[in-house]
N, C-alpha and C positions, 0 to 999 in steps of 0.2 A: 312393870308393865311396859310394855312396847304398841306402842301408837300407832308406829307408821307401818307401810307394808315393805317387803323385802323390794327386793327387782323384780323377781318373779311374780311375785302380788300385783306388783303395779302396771306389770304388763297387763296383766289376766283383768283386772279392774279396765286398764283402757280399750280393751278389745270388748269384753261385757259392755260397758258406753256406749262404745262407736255402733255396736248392735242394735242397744236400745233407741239410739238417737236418730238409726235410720228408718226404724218400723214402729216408733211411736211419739211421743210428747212428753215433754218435761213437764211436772206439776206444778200450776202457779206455787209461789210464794205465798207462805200458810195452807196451801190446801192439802187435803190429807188425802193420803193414800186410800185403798178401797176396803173397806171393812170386809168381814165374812157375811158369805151370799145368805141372807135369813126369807127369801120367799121364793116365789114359785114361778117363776120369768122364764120360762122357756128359751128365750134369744138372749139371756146371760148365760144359761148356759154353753148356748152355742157359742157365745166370742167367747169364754173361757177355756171352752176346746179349740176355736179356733187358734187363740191365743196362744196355749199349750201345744200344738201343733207345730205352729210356725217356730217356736224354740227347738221344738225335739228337732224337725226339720234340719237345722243351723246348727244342731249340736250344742244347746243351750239348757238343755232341759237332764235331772236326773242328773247333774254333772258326779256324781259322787259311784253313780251304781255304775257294775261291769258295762264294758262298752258289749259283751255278749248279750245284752241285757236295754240297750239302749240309749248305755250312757257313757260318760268320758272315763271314768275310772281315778276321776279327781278327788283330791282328800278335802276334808270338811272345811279347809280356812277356801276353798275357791267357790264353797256352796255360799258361805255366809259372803263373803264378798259380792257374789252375786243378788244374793238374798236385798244387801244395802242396798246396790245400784238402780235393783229394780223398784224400791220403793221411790225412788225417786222420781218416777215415770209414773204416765197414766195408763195404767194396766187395766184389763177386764177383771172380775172380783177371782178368788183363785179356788176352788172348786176339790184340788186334787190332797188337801193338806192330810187326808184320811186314805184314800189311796196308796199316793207315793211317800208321804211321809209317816206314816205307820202299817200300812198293811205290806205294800211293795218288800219293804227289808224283813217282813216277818215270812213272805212267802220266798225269799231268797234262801233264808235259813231253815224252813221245815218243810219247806214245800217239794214234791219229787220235781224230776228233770222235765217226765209231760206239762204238770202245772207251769213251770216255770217257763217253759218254750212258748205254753198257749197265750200265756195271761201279761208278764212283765213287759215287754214293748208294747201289750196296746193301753197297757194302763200308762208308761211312760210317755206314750205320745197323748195321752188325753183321749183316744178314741172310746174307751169305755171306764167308765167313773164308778166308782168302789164305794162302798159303805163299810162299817162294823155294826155287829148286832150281838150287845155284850147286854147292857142292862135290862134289865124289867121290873114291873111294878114294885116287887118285894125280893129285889136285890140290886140294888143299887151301887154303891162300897165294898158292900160285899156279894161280888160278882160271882164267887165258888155254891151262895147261894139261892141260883137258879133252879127253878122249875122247868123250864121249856127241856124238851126230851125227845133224845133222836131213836129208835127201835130199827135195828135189824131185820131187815125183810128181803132175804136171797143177796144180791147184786147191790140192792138200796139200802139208802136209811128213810126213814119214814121219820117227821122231823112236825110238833106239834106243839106249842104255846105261844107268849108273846112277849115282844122285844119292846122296848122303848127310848126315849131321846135318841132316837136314832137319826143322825143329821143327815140331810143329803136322800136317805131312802126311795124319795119320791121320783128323784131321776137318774139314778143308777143304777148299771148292768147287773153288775154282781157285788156281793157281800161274803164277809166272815163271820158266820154264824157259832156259837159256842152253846151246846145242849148237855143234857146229863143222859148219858148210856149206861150207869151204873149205877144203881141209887141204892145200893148194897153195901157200898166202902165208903170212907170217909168223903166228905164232901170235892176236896179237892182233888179226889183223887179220879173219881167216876165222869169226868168229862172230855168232850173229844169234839174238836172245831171242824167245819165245813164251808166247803165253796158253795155258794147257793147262787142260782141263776134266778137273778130279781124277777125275771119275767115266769117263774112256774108256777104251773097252776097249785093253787090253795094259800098261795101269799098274798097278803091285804095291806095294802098301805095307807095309814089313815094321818094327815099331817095334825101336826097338834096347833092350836095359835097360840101365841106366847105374849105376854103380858105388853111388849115393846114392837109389838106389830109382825112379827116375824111369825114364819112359818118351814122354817129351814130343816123343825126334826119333826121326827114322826113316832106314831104307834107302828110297831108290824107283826100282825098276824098269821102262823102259822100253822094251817088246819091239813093236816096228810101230805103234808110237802113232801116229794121222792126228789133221793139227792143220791147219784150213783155213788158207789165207795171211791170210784177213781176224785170224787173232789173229796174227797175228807184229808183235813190238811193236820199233821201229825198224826202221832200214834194213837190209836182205839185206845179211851182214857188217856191220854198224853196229852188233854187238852188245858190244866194248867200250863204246862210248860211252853207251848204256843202263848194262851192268853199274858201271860206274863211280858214275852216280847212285846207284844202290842202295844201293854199297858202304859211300859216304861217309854215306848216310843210317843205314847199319847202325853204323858205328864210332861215329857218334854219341851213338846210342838204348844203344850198350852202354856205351860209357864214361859216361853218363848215371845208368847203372843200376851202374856200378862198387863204387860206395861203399854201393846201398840192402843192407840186410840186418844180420847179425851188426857191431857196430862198437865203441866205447872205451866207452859205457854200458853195453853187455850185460857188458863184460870188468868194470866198475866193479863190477857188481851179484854177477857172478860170484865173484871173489874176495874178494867181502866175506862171502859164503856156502862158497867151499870153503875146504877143512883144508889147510893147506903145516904145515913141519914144525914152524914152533912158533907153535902157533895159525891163527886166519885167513889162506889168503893173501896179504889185503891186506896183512897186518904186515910182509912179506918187501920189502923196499929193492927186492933184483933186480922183481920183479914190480911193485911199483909204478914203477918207470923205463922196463920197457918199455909202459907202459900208457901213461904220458906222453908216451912218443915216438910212440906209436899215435895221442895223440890230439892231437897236435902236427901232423903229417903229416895228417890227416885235416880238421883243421882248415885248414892249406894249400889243400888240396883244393876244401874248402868255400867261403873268403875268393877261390878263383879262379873259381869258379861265382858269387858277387859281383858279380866284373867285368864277366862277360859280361851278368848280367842288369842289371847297371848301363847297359851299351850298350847292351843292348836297349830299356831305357825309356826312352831318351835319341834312340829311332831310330838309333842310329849300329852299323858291323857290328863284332860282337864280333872280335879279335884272335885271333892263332894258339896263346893260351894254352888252348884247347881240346884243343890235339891232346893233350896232356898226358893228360886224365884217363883214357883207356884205360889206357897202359902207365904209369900211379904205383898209379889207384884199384885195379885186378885185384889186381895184386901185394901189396898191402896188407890187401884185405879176405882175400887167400887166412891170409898172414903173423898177422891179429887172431884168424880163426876156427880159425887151429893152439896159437896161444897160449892160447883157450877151450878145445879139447881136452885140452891137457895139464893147466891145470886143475884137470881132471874126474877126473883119475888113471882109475883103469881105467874107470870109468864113460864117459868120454873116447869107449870103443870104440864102445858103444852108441848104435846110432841114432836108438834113442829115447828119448836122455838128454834132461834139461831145456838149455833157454838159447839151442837151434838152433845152436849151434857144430858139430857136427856135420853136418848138411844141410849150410852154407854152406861149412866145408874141403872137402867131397865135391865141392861144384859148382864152389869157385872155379876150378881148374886149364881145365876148360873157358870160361870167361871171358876168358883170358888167352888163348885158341884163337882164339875166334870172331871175324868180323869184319878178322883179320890177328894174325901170333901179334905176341910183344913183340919181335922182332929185326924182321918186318914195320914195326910202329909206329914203331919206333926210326929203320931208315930214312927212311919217308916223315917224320918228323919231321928229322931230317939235311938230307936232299934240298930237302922243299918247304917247310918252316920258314927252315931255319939256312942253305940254301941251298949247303951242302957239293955236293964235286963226287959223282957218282951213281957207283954201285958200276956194276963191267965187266958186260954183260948179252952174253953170246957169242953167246944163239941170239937175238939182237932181231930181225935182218932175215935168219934162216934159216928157211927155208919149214919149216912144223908137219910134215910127210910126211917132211922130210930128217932130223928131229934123232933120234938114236939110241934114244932110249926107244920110238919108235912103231917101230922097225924090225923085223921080225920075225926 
């Protein structure tokens, strides 16, 4: 592995700085960067846009997408560089990680020339914020089985059930919607994604409250939505092969995001501060062994994020040690921010104890959800990694209509 950056890295890094350092603030020492936005603040999200704005503005933003497109046409080691630098600053919460980092590169690749002219620079500038509208009640994992259903009607589709964990929903322009239009062929076959205009009539958005205070996703209901055929993005049924982009783009951004938050410093700083039973509970053997293992395992984590950006800078394509950081980093950060609970002794309970150990136990378990849960990852890790033979899948080539859950 290689560390350092080239020349070129290192120019790109000081010029990223001298940006940040003019249009915002350096984060004190220990303070953490801004988590993902969980409520419903209206004037976050305006400095999020406005924030997003003034990058695109400067040429800072989307660095990776066509500059037809909005952006610089730079390769992934000047995304992540930038990525570092900005954490280092005090930024507004960032609002667009579903937009631009999953939907934007899915509409680059299936989307036609109209879509792409209308929609990719305002979503790069921030001016209009994106959702996904993939799971519902009773498809969760498995996302091929949905209910929600779009009907052909002249010019339209006619677009009818419900979505959920839908993040962001509540103040976003538009979404990608995924329905079944053919409940005749096998499951995966009968579906077909659309652009939907957050504001038409017969969409409900109902926010959900979440156990850690948050209200960032929602329910959304779809009762006779018309959605012209010009937003239907892929082919009529060809809507695995869109959802599939998405997906992969999503497990990405989350196992990316696995490790940020509550980790082996805040537990370091903690225990040097709380009371075990005799004395600090740094002095306690048990507590400092599992903090080592913590940050052992973490450090793993971190030295395989290395690699990747080692091949990145190198142009060469990172290895399958990617798939990894969903199902170790989740499970780990949930495991660190229970260990800062306990801690805290009863103070632990309180949500608004110091150290954020609490917020981040609350949210980790949904982490571990999103995206595919960890016996999901597990397999696709088995399967398309290690190359094991694939678990029996009974209803693959039974038509969506025959298989006994939709029977009435």
């Amino acid at each position: 592995m290689d560390f350092t950056d080239t020349p070129a890295e290192a120019s790109f890094r000081a010029g990223a700085r001298a940006f940040l350092e003019r249009h915002t603030e350096r984060l004190d020492p220990g303070e953490a960067p801004p988590g993902p936005f969980i409520g419903e603040d209206p004037a976050a999200v305006r400095r999020s846009q406005g924030w997003q704005a003034l990058k695109f503005d400067h040429g800072w933003a989307c660095l990776t997408w066509p500059q037809e497109y909005g952006g610089r046409g730079l390769g992934p080691m000047e995304q992540v560089i930038w990525n570092q630098e900005e954490l280092r600053f005090r930024t507004p919460v960032n609002i667009f990680s579903i937009g631009i980092g999953m939907l934007g590169p899915t509409l680059m690749k299936h989307g036609t020339g109209e879509q792409k002219r209308r929609h990719l620079a305002k979503m790069a500038r921030g001016d209009e914020v994106w959702c996904q509208l993939f799971s519902e009640p009773g498809a969760g994992s498995d996302v091929a089985g949905l209910l929600t259903r779009a009907t052909r009607d002249g010019a339209d589709w006619v677009i009818d059930g419900q979505k959920t964990w839908n993040t962001g929903a509540h103040f976003c322009r538009w979404g990608v919607v995924i329905a079944r239009t053919d409940p005749d062929v096998p499951k995966h076959q009968g579906l077909t994604c659309f652009i939907v205009d957050m504001r038409s009539a017969g969409i409900e958005v109902r926010p959900i409250r979440q156990m850690n205070g948050g209200s960032g996703v929602n329910d959304v209901f779809f009762d006779g939505v018309r959605v012209p055929d010009e937003n239907r993005l892929g082919d009529v049924d060809g809507g695995w092969r869109v959802a599939i982009t998405i997906l992969m783009n999503e497990r990405a951004a989350i196992g990316a995001r696995g490790m940020a938050g509550f980790g082996p410093e805040d537990l370091v700083r903690l225990a040097r501060e709380a009371d075990g039973p005799r004395g600090k509970a740094i002095e306690d053997s048990a507590v400092r062994a599992r903090i080592a293992d913590f940050h052992v395992r973490t450090a793993g984590l971190r030295f395989t994020t290395y690699r990747t950006l080692t091949a990145l800078s190198r142009g060469e394509t990172p290895g399958p040690e990617n798939a990894i950081h969903k199902l170790v980093g989740s499970p780990l950060r949930q495991r660190m921010a229970a260990l800062g609970v306990e801690l805290q002794g009863p103070a632990g309970a309180a949500m608004d104890a110091a150290y954020g150990a609490q917020s981040a136990w609350l949210a980790a378990p949904g982490m571990r959800l999103a995206g595919g849960t960890d016996e999901i990852m597990r397999n696709i890790i088995a399967e398309r990694v290690l190359g094991l033979p694939a678990e029996p899948r009974v209803d693959k080539e039974l038509p969506f209509s025959a298989m006994r859950r939709n029977r009435a």
